[in-house]
N, C-alpha and C positions, 0 to 999 in steps of 0.2 A: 450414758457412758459408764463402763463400770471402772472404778478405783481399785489400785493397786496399793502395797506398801514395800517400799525396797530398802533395804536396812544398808547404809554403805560406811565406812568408816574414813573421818573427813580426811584422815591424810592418803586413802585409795581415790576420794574425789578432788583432791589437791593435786595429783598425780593427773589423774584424768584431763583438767583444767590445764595443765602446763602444758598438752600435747595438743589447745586446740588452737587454732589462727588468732593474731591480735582481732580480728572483725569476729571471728565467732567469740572471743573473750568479751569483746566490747558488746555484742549482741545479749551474751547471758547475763552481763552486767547489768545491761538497760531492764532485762526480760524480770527481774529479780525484786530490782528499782522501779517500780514503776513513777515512783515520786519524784525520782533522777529524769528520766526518760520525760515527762510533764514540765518539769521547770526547763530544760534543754530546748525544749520544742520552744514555751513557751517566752525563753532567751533568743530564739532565733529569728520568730516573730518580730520582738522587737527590734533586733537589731536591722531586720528588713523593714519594717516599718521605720525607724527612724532615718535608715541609708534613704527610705523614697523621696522624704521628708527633707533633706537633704541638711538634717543634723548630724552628720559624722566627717571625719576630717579625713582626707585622702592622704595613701598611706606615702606620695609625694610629698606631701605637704609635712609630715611627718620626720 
């Protein structure tokens, strides 16, 4: 695949960014983040794992 280079100035891509949906914000956030996007997944794991487990406190109960 060939590479491009695109020169943009961060407050035209600031700009850009404020016109897109919270889910497409939240998307290019993760996409950026990969280390975000890994520990997230990896927090949700557990917390499904521990819900099966039946170490979490119902939010009754609460």
């Amino acid at each position: 695949m060939s590479k491009i280079n695109i020169k943009v100035d961060l407050a035209d891509l600031k700009e850009a960014i404020s016109h897109l949906s919270e889910d497409e914000k939240e998307a290019l956030f993760f996409e950026l983040n990969p280390g975000w996007s890994k520990a997230l997944k990896k927090m949700e794991e557990e917390a499904i794992r521990e819900d099966d487990e039946g170490k979490t406190v119902s939010f009754e109960d609460v």
